[in-house]
Backbone bond lengths (Angstrom), bond angles and torsions (degrees), N, CA, C in turn:
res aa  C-N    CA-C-N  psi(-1)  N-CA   C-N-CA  omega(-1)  CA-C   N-CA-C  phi
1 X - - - 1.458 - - 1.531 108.00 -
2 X 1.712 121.78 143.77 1.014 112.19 176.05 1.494 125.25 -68.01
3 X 1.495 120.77 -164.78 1.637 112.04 173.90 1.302 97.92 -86.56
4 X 1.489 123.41 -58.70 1.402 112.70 173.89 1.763 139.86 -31.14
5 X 1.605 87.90 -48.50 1.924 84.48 153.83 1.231 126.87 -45.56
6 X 1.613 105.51 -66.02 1.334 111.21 -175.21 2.299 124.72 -49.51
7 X 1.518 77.44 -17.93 1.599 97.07 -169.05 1.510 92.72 -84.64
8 X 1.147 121.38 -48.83 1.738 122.92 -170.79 1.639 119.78 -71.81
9 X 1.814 104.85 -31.25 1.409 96.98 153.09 1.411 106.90 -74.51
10 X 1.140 145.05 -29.82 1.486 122.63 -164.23 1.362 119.96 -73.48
11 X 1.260 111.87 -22.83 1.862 136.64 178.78 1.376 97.84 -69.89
12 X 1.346 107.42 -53.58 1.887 114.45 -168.42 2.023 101.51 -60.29
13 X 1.432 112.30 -67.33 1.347 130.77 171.92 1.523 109.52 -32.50
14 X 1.829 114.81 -49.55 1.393 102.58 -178.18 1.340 97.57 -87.10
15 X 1.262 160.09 -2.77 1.578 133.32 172.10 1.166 106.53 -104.91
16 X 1.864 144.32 11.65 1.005 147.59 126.80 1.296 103.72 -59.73
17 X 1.150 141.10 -43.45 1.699 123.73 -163.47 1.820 111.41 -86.32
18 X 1.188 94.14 -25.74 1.599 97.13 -170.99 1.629 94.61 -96.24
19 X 1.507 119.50 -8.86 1.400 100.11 154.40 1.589 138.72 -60.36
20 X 1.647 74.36 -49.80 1.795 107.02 -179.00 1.987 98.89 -70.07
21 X 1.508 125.51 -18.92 1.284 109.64 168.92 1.499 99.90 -79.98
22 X 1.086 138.92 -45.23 1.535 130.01 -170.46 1.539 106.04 -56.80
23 X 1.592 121.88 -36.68 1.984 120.15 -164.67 1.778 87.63 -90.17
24 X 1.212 125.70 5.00 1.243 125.09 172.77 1.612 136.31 -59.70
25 X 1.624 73.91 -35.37 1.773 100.17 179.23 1.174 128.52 51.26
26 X 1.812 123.08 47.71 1.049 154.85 -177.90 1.853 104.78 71.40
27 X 0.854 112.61 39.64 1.354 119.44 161.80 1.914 106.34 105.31
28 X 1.328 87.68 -28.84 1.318 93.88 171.12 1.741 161.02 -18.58
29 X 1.810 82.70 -27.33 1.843 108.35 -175.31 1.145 105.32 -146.78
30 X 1.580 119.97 118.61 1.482 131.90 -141.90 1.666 97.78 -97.04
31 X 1.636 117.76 -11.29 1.477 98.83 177.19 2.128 114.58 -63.24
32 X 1.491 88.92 -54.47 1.608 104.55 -176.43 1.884 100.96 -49.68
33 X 1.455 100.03 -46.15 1.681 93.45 -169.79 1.659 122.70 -78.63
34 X 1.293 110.95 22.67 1.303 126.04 -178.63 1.650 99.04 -107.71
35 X 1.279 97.51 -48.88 1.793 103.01 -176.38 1.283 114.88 -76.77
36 X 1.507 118.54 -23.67 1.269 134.72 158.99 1.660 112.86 -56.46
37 X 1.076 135.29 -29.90 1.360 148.92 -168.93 1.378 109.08 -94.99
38 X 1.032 108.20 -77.63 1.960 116.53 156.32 1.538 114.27 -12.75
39 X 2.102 99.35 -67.79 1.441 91.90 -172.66 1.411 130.11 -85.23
40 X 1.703 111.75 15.85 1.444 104.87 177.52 1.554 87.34 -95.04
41 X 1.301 122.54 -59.93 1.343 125.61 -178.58 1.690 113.54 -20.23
42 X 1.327 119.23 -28.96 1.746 122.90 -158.50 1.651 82.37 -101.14
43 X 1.187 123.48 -77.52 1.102 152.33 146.94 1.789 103.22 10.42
44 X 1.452 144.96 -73.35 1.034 164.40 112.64 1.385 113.54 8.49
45 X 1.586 128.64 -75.07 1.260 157.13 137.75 1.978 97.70 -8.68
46 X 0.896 104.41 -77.87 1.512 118.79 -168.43 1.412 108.77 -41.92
47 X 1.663 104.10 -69.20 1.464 113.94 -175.61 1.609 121.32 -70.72
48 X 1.596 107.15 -5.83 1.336 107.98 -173.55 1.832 102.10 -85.74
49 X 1.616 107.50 -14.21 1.643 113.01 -177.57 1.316 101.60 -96.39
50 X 1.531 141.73 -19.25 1.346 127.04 156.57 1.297 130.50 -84.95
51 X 1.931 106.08 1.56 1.113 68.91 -176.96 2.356 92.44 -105.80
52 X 1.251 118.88 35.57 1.059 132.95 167.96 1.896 97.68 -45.55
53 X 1.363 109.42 -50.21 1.679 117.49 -146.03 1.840 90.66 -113.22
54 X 1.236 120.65 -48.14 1.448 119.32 174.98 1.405 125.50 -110.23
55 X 1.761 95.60 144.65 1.462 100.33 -173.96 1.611 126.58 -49.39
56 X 1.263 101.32 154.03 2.016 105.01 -171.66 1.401 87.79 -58.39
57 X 1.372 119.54 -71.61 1.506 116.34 -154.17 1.482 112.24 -62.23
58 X 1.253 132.30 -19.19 1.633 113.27 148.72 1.334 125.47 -79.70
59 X 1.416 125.82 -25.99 1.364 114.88 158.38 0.872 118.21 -50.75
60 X 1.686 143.29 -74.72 1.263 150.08 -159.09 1.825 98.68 -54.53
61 X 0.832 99.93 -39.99 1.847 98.93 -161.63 1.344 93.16 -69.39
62 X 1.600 151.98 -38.37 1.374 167.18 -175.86 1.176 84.16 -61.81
63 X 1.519 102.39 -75.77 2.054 91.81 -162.63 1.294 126.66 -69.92
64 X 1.252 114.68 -24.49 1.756 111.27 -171.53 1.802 95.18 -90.65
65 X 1.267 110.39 -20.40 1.823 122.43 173.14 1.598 100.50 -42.13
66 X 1.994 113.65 -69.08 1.491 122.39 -149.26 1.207 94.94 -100.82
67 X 1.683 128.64 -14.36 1.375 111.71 179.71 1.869 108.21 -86.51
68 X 1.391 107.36 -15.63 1.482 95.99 179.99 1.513 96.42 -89.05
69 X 1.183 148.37 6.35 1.864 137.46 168.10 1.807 76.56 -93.63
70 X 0.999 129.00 -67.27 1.354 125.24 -162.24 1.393 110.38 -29.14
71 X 1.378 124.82 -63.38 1.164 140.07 -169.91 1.775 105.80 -84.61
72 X 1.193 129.37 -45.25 1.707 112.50 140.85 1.391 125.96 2.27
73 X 2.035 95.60 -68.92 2.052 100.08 -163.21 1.055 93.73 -86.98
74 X 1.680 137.63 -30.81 1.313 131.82 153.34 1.743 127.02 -13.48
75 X 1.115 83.76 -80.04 1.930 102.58 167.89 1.219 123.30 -70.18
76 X 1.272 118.39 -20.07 1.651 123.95 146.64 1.521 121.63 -48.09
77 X 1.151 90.07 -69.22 1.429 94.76 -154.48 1.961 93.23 -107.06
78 X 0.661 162.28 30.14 1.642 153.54 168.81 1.699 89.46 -133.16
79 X 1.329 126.11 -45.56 1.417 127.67 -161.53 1.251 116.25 -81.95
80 X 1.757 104.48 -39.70 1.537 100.27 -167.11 1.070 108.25 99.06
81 X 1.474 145.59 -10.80 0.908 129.03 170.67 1.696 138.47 -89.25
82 X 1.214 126.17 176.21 1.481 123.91 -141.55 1.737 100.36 -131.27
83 X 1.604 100.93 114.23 1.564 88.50 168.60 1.371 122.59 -121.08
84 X 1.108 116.56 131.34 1.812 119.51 -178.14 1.437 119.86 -45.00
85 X 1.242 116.38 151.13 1.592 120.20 162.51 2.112 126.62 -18.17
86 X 1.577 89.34 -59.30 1.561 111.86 -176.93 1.465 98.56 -68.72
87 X 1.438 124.60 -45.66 1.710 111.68 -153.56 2.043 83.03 -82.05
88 X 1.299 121.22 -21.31 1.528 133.19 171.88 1.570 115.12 -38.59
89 X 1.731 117.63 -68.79 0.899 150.68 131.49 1.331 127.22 -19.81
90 X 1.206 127.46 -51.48 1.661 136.15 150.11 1.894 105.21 -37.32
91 X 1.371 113.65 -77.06 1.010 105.17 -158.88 1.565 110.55 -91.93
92 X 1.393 126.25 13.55 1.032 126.79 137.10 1.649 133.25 -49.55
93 X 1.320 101.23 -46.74 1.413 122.49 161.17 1.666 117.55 -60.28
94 X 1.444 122.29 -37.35 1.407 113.17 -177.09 1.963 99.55 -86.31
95 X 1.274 114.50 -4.12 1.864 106.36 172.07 1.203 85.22 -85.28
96 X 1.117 142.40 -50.47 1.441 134.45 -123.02 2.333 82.68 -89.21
97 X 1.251 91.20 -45.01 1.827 83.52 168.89 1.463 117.53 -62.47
98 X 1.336 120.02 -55.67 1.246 105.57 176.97 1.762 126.77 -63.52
99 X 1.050 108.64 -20.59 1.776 114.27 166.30 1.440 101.42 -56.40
100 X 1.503 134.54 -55.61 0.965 142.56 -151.35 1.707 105.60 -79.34
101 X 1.470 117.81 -46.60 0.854 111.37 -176.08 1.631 111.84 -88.69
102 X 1.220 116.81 11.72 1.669 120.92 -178.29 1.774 83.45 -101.18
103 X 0.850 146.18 -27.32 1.183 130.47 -159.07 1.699 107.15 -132.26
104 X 1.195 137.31 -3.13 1.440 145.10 163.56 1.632 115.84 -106.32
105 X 1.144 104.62 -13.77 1.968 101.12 -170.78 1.711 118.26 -90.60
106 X 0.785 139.51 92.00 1.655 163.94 155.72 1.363 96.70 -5.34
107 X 1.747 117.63 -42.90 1.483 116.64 -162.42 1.865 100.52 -97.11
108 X 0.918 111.77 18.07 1.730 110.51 160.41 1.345 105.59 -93.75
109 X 1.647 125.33 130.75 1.390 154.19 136.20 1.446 116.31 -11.50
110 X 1.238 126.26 83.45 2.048 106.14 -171.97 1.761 105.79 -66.50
């Protein structure tokens, strides 16, 4: 399997798990905190096999990059919740890094 697979389930796994930690309701309701458990475990699992071949500091910056917009439209739109112009602008800025570094960085694996 490539690293990128392994990287795209791990992105998918962590914004399923940190969903299922938010419907958890501080630990409170054992369906979400089972799937919550599962998906760091896969999640964990995943990124620990890409990052065998690629550097931590471009992995991590990829995943915590698409899983925090991930979890954004998440909390947008499933949560209800509301984000301002600036925090808008914020994570405009963390795609606009990860574009850059998916397509300018020497130390990614082709």
């Amino acid at each position: 399997m490539l690293w990128w697979h392994y990287l795209t389930i791990a992105i998918v796994a962590e914004v399923i798990a940190t969903s299922a930690l938010k419907m958890s309701d501080g630990f409170t309701k054992w369906p979400p905190l089972i799937v919550m458990a599962i998906g760091f475990l896969i999640a964990f699992f995943c990124l620990s096999m890409v990052m065998r071949t690629t550097p931590i500091g471009i992995i991590y910056a990829i995943w915590s990059g698409l899983g925090i917009v991930l979890i954004t439209l998440i909390g947008t739109f499933i949560f209800k919740q509301q984000v301002d112009l600036i925090g808008l602008f914020g994570i405009a800025l963390i795609v606009v890094g990860v574009i850059v570094i998916g397509a300018f960085s020497n130390s990614i694996p082709s």
